[in-house]
C-alpha positions in Angstrom: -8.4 -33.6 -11.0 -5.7 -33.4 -8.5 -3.4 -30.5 -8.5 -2.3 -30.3 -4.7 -0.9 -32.9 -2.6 -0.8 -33.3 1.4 2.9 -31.8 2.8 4.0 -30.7 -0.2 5.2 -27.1 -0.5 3.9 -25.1 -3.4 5.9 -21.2 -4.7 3.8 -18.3 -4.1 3.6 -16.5 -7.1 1.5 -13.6 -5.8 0.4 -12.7 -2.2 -1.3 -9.6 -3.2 -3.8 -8.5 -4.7 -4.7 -12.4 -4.4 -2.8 -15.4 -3.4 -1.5 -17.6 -6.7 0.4 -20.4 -5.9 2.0 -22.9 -8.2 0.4 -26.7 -8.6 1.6 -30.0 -9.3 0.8 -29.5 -13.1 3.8 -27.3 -14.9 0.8 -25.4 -16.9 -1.5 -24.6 -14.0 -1.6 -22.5 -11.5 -4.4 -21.8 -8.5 -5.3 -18.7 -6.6 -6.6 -20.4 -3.3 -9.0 -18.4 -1.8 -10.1 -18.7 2.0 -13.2 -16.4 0.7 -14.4 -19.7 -1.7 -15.9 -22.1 -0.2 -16.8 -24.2 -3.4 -14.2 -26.6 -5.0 -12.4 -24.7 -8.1 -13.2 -23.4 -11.1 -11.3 -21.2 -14.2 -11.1 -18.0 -14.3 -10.0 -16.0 -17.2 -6.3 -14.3 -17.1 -7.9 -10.6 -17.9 -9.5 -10.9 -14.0 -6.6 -11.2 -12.1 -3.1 -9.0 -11.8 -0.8 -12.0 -12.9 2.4 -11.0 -15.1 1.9 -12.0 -18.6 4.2 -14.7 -18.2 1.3 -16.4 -17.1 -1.3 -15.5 -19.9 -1.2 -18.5 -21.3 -1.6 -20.8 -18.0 -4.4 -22.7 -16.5 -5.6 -20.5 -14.1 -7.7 -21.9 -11.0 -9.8 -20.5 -8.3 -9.8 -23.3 -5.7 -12.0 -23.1 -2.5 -12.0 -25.0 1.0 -14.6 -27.9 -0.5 -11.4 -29.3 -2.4 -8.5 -28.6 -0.8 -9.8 -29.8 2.7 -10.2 -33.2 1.0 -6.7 -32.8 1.2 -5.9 -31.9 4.9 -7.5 -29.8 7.6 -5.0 -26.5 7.4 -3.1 -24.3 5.4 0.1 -23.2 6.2 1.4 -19.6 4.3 5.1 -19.0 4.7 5.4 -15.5 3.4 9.0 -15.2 4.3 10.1 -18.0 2.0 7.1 -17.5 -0.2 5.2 -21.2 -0.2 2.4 -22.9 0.9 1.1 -26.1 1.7 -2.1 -28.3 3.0 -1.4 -29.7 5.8 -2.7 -31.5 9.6 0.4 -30.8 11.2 0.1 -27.4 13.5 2.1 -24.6 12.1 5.4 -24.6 14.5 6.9 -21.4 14.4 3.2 -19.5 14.7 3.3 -17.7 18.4 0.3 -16.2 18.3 -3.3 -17.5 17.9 -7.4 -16.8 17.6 -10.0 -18.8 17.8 -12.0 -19.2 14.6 -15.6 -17.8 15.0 -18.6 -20.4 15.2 -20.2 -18.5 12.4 -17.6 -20.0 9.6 -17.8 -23.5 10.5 -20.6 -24.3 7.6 -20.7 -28.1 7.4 -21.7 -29.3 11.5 -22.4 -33.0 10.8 -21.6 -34.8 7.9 -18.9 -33.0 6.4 -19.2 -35.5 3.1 -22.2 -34.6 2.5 -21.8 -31.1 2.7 -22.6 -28.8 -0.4 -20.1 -26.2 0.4 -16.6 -25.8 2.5 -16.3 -24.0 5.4 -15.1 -20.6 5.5 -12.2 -18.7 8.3 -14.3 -16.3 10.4 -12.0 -14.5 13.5 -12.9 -12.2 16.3 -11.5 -8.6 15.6 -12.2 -5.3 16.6 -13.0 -2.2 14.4 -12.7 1.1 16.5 -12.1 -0.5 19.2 -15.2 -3.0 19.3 -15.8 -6.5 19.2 -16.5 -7.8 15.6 -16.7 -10.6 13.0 -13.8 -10.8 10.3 -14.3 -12.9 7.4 -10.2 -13.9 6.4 -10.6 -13.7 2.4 -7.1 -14.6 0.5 -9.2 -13.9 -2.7 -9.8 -10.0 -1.4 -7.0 -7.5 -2.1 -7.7 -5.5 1.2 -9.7 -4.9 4.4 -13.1 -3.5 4.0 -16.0 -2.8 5.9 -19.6 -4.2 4.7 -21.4 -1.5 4.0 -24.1 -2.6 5.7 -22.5 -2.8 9.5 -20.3 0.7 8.9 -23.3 2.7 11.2 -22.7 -0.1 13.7 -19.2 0.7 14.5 -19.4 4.9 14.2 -18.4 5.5 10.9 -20.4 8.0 8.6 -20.3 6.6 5.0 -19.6 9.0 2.5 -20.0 9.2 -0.6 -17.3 7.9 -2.8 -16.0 11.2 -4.7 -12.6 9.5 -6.1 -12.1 6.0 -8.2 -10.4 4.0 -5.1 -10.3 0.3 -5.4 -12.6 -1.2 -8.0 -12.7 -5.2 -8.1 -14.0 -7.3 -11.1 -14.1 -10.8 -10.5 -16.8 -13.2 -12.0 -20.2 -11.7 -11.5 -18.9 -9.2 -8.7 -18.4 -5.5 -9.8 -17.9 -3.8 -6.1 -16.3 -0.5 -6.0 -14.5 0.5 -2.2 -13.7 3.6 -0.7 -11.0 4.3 2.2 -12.3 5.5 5.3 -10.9 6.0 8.7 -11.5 3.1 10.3 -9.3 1.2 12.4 -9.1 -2.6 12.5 -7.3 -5.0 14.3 -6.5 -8.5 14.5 -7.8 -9.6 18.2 -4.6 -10.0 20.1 -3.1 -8.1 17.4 -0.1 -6.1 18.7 -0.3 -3.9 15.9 -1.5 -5.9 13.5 -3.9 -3.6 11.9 -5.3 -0.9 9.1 -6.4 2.6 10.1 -7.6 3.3 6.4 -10.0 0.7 5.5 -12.2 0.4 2.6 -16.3 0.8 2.9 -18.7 -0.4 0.1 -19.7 2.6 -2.1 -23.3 3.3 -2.5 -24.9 2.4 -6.0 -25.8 6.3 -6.2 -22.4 7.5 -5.1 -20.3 9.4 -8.1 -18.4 7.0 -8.4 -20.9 3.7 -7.7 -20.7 0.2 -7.3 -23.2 -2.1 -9.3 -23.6 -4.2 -6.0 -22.6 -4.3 -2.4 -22.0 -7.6 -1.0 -25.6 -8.3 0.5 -24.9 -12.2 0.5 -21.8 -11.6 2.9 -24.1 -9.2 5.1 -26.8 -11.4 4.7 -25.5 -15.0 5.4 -27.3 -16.3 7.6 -25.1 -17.1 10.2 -23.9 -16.3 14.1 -22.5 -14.0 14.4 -23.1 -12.3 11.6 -20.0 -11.0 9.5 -19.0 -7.4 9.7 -15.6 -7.2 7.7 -13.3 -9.0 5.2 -10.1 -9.3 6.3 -7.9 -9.0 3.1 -4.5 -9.5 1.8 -3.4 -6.1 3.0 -3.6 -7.1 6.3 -2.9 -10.6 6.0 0.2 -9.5 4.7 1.7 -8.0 7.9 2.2 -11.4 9.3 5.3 -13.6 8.3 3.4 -16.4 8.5 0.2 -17.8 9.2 -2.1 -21.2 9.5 -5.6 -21.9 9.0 -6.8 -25.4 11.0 -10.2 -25.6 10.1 -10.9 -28.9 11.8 -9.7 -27.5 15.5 -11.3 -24.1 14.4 -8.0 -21.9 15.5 -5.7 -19.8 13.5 -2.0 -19.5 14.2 0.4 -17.0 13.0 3.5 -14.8 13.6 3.7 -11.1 13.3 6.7 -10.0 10.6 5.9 -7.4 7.8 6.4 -9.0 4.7 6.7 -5.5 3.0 6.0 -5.0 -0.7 7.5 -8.4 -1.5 4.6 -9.6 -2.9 5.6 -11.6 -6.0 8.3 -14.7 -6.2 10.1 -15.6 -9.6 
């Protein structure tokens, strides 16, 4: 199945909660999620936050396995709303960060590889040096609940709804702390209120915490997701996942986050 082609400029239809983006097939449509790094699969229109114009499309949650069969980066031009898969360096991005070792999954034969690899950037929560896992397929910035002692913050316990997400087999329930984290080289590219995990005995509970995130075995270890929220402060940004870099360029997008 081929929905995507190399250089060709796709509409964003949503760029938060999660990025949707229109295909090369009139009746689907693909959220493409950093945060995957399978191929795709469906998903059903009930778990996402599309308009109901879209009820009755083909919806698709495509990972890095598939679409870097199609190039090595992804450029998102949320100014003129569209994306594309691309190897040619984003042009206008001033700004860049090296990707983290700790994201780059498939070392050797890439072919072979079971599983994409993921965007992991150097950022800093309160002012120290930590691992951000970029996640297009999360809403907003939050800090694993399992890392939020490492960086000073006391976890409380989540006395209010705040931000619930329901997506497959993941039923995680977030609530804002004070917190403040940056993009490295940021210049103000950041969220003072991010959200922390809430406890499974908290009033109001998740069912899980994301273990496999804080668990994942790999260096350095990840300490935050790096959501949409923030993601969406930049104009534009670029993922090369074969040169392990991202580029971008600051520009508040604001609350412009659909396109008709």
């Amino acid at each position: 199945m081929q929905i995507f082609k190399k250089d060709r400029k796709y509409r964003i239809i949503q760029s938060h909660p999660h990025l949707f983006v229109t295909t090369d097939n009139a009746n689907r449509i693909a959220m493409v999620d950093t945060g995957y790094n399978g191929k795709h699969q469906r998903i059903p229109f009930n778990e996402t936050k599309l308009p109901g114009s879209y009820k009755y499309h083909i919806i698709l949650w495509v990972g890095s396995k598939y679409f870097n069969k199609i190039a090595n980066g992804v450029e998102v031009d949320l100014k003129n709303m569209w994306l594309k898969f691309t190897n040619k360096p984003c042009i206008n991005c001033v700004q860049s960060i090296e990707m983290s070792k700790s994201g780059k999954i498939c070392k050797f034969f890439k072919f072979f590889c079971i599983h994409g690899d993921l965007v992991t950037i150097p950022v800093l929560i309160n002012g120290q040096l930590a691992n951000g896992f970029v996640d297009t397929g999360a809403p907003e910035t939050g800090i694993l609940r399992a890392r939020a002692k490492k960086f000073g913050i006391e976890l409380k316990p989540c006395a209010s709804p705040g931000l619930l997400v329901q997506i497959q087999n993941q039923d995680i329930r977030f609530g804002k702390q004070s917190a403040l984290v940056c993009l490295k080289k940021s210049n103000g590219v950041c969220e003072n209120k991010v959200n922390v995990e809430c406890g499974k005995n908290d009033p109001y509970k998740s069912k899980q915490t994301n273990k496999a995130l804080a668990n994942l075995r790999v260096s350095p270890r990840i300490d935050c997701v790096i959501g949409n929220d923030m993601l969406n402060k930049l104009s534009l940004y670029y993922f090369d996942y074969k040169n392990r870099i991202m580029l971008y360029k600051k520009g508040a997008v604001g609350d412009m986050a659909y396109s008709f």
